[in-house]
N, C-alpha and C positions, 0 to 999 in steps of 0.2 A: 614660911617654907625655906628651907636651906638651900641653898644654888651652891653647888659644886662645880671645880674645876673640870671634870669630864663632863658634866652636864652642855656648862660651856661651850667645851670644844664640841661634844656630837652634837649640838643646836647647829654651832655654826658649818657642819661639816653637812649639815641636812641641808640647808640652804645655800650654799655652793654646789652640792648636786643639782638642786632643783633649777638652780639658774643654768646649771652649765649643761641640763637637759633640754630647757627651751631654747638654747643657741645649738644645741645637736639638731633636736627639730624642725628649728626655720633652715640651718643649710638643710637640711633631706628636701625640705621643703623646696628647696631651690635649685639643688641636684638634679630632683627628680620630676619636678615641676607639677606634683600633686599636694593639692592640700590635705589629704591624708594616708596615712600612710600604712595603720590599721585598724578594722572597723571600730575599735573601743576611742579613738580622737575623735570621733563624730558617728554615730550607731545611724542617724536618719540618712546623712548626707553619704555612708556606704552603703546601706540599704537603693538609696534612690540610682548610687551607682549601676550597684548590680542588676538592677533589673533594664538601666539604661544599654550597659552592656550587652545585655540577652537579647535584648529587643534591637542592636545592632549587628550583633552574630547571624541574626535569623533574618536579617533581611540582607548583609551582604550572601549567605546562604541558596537564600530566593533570588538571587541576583546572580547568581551561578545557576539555578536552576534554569530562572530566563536562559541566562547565554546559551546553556547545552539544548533548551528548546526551540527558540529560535533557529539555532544551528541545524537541527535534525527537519527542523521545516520548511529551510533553506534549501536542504539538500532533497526534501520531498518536493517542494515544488517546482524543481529543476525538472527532476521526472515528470510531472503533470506537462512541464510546458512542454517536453522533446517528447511526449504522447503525443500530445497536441496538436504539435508540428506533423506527426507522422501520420497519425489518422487523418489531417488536412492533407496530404499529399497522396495518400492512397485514396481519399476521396475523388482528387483531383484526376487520379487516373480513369477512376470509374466511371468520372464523368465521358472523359474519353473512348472509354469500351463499352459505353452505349451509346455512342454516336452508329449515326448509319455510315458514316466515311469507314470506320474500322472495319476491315476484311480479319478473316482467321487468324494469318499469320500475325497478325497488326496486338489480336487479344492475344494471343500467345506471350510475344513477347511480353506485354501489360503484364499480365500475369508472373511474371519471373520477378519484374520490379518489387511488385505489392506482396511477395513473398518474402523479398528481402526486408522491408519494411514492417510484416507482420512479426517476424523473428526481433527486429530491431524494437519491438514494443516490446515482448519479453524481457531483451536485458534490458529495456529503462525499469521496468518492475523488478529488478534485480539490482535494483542501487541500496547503498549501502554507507552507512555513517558510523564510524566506528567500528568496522567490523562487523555492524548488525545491518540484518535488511531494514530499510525503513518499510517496507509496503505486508511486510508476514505478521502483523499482531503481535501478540505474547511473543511467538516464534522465531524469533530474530535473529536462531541459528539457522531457519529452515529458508531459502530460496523461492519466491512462488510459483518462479517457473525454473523446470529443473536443467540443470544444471551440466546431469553427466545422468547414461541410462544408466537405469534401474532395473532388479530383476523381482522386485518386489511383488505381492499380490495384495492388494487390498478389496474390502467390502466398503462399497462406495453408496451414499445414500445421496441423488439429486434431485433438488427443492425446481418445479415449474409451476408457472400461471399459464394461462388461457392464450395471456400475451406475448407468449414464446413459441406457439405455431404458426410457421410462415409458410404463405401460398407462395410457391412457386413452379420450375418447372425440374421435372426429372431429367436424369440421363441413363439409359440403359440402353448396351449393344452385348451379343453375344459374341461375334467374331468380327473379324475387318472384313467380312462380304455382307453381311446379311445390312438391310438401315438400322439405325438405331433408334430407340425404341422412346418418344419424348413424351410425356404426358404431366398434366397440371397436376399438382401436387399438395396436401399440407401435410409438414413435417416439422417433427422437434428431434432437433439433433441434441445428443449426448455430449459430453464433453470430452469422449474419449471412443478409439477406434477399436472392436475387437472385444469388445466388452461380455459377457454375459449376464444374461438378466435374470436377476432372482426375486423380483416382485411376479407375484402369479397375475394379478390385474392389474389395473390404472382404472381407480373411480369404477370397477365392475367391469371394465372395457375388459378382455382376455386379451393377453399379448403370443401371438404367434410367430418366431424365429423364421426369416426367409432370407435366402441369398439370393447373390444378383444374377444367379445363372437362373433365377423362378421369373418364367414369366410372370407373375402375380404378384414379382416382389414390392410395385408398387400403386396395387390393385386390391389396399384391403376391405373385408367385406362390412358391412356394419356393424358392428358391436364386439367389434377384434383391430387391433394394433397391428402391424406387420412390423416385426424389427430386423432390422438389415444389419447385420455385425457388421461385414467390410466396412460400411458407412457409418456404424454409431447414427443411423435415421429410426426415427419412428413415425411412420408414414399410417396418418388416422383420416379415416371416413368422415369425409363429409357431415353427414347425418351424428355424428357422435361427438362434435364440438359442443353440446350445449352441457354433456354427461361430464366437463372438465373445466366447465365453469368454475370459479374458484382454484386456487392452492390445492396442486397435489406433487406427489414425490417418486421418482423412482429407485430402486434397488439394485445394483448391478458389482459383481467381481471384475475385475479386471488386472491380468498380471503383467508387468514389464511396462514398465512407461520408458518414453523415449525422451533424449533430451529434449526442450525449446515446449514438453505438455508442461499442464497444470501440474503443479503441485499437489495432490489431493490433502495433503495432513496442515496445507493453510487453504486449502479453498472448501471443502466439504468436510458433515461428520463423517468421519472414515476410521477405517480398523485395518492398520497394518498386520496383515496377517503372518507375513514372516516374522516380525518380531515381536508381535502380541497387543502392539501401543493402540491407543483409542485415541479420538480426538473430537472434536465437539467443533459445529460448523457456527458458533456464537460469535457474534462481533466482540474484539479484542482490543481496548481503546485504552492507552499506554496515557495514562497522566501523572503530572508532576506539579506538586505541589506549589503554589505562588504566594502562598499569604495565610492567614489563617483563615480556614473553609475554602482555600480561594483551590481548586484543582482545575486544569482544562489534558483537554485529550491532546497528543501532538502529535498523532501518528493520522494516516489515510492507509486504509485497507485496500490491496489486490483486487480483492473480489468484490470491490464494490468499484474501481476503475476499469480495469480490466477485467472486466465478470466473467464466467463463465461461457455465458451468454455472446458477448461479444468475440471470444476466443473462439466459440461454436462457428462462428457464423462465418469467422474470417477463414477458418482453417477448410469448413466443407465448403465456401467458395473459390478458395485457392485449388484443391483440390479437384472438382467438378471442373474444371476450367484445363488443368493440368493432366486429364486424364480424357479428355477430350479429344477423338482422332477420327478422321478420313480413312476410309475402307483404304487399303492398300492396293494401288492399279494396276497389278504384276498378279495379284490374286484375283483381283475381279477379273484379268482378259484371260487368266483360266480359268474360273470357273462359268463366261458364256462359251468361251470358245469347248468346255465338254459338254458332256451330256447333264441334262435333259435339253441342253439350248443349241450346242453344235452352231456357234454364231462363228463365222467371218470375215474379214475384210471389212467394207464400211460399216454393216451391222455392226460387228462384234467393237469397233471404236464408236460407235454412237452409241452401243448400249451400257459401255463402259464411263463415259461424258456422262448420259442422261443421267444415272444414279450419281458418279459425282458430283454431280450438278443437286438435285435433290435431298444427296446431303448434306451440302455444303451449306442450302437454303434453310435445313432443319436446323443444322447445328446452331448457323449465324443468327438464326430468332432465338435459339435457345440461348446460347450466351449473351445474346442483348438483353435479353428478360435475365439475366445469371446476374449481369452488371449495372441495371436496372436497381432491382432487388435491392444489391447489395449498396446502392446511393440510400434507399431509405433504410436501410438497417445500419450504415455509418451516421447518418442523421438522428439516430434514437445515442446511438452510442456517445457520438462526441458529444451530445447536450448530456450524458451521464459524465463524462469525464468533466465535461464545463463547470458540469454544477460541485461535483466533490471540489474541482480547485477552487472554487469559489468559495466552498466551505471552508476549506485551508487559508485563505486568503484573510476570512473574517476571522480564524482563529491567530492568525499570526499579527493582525490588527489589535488584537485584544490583549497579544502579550507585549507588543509595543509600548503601549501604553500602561501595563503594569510595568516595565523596564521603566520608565519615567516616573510613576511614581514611585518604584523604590529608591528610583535615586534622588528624590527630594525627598525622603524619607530618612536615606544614610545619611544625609546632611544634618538633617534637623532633629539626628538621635547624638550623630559626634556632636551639635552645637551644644544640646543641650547636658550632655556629659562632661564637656569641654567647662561650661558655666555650672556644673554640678561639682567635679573633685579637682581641676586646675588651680592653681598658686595662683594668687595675684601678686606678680614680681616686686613691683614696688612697696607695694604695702609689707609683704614678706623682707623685702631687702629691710624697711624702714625696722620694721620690730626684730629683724637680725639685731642691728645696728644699737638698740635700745636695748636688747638684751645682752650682745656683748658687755657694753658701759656695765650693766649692772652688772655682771659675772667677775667683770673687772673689781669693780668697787668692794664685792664680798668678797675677794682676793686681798684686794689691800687691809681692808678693816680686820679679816682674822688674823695679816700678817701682826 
């Protein structure tokens, strides 16, 4: 075979590339402080990268995902506790205004506190994280308790049990002379004032509309409902609790809510009627992904702290309590001192005394039973609030713990990435150093 002078030289001109490519190399290599630099230098060891990368992407990721869920149930549990707190204090009143020491005036006032406090549970259900309510579901533009009135009309649908008619005592007076009118009661309040009712029955029961100026408003017969709009009550017979055994639901319109009500479009299915929107009364559990398959809920729903129910109970007992008065004594000494009674002098101040006296005796058993009452209906409630924070409690335990393991997780994906495509400095300097010499030497020898 002939060996030519160009032969020669492109022999040696190959081989001074190829050398003065592995000293390109190892500096990148040392630059950059990866031992590869694109997948064709090693096909397994960038495979095993890439998927080490992925698998550290998605768990710092998830480790944002913690952060923002913790965060959000950080700020939910804040609420739970300043509930908490407030249901514990208006209990504490109630205990108070069923003592026998409390005179009229004594629950009056009581009453103004625990009104302030009823409202102050409202905005704790109106916190907000980011802009969003934590306690609305999906809804997290919508407020659950509002805000600012409304002129809206909605068709409202409410879910009751058996265990949402409470014995207690009525109030009904026609004017500030006549007594007013107290009798034992069971009643399921509404969650709203003023309402109309578009269900024809309840379980077969017929509902019949009565106001508080009907004597019989809360007198109904058996196998009939009396509904009280002023009051949002539904006052059921005796003899007819067994017909409602079980889950049933009522129907009602109701236009214009007022600020510090329910929300109806997060607490009930309901149908805005002004603007046509529908809404589904379906629990709404906001989760975020932690791992693969790993999902947990980070939100606590309104209607299941603050229910319905509880909102019922505080609002007609504030209410009953606040609307609560003494015949006027300017009225009653005219009406003994006319006709049919023509009282007076000492008559006509004794007969005046005697009935203040007699209502003063009806009212003070009445609001003692009012605030009675209302210690076991705060006792049903705050073991409901206890136990959703509870729930929250074990869910934010669980994301603790996924926070820890993903951070031995980051660790142990950078370690093994690190030990996967990193330079080994020395050994890298060393075959620098070796491939220099030899770059050198194919340098001299072609000279």
């Amino acid at each position: 075979m002939r060996i030519t002078n160009s032969m020669i030289t492109n022999k040696m001109m190959l081989n001074i590339n190829k050398n003065v490519r592995k000293v390109d190399n190892y500096y990148n290599q040392l630059s950059t402080g990866k031992a590869i630099q694109v997948p064709s230098d090693n096909p397994i060891l960038a495979a095993r990268a890439l998927k080490f990368r992925t698998n550290l992407k998605e768990t710092e990721q998830y480790k944002r995902n913690v952060s923002q869920g913790i965060s959000w149930m950080e700020v939910t549990e804040q609420g739970f506790t300043n509930t908490n707190n407030l249901t514990e204090r208006i209990r504490e009143l109630c205990v108070q205004g069923a003592s026998d020491s409390y005179g009229y005036e004594d629950r009056k006032k009581i009453i103004t506190d625990i009104k302030s406090l009823v409202e102050q549970i409202g905005v704790e259900m109106n916190v907000s994280y980011g802009g969003r309510y934590v306690f609305s579901g999906y809804r997290t533009d919508k407020p659950p308790v509002l805000t600012a009135d409304t002129s809206d009309s909605f068709s409202i649908k409410q879910n009751f049990s058996l265990t949402d008619i409470q014995e207690t005592k009525s109030y009904q007076r026609q004017d500030t002379i006549t007594q007013p009118d107290i009798k034992d009661i069971r009643v399921l309040k509404l969650a709203y004032q003023d309402a109309t009712i578009t269900s024809t029955n309840v379980n077969g029961l017929g509902i019949t509309s009565k106001s508080l100026n009907d004597s019989d408003a809360y007198e109904p017969v058996a196998g009939s409902i009396n509904y009280i709009k002023e009051t949002g009550e539904l006052i059921i017979h005796e003899d007819d609790l067994p017909t409602l055994t079980g889950g049933f639901s009522i129907e009602y319109d109701k236009t214009g809510l007022n600020k510090g009500e329910l929300n109806p479009e997060v607490y009930f299915e309901c149908t805005n009627n002004t603007t046509g929107a529908s809404y589904s009364g379906d629990d709404q559990i906001l989760e975020f992904e932690f791992g693969l398959n790993s999902r947990i809920g980070i939100n606590s729903l309104a209607k299941k702290v603050y229910t319905e129910k509880m909102y019922a109970d505080l609002k007609a007992f504030v209410d009953i309590v606040e609307k609560t008065e003494l015949s006027d004594e300017s009225h009653l000494t005219t009406y003994y001192s006319n006709p049919p009674h023509n009282l007076s002098g000492k008559e006509l101040t004794e007969a005046v005394e005697k009935q203040l006296t007699e209502e003063t005796q009806k009212i003070q058993g009445m609001l003692q039973d009012r605030f009675s009452d209302m210690l076991s209906d705060l006792d049903r409630h705050v073991n409901n609030v206890s136990k959703e924070h509870a729930d929250l409690g074990t869910r934010m335990n669980r994301l603790e713990l996924i926070e820890n393991r993903l951070g031995e997780d980051e660790v142990t994906y950078s370690k093994l990435l690190s030990e996967n495509e990193d330079a080994d400095y020395m050994e890298t300097i060393m075959q620098l150093q070796i491939s220099e010499s030899i770059y050198q030497a194919s340098l001299q020898v072609g000279a």
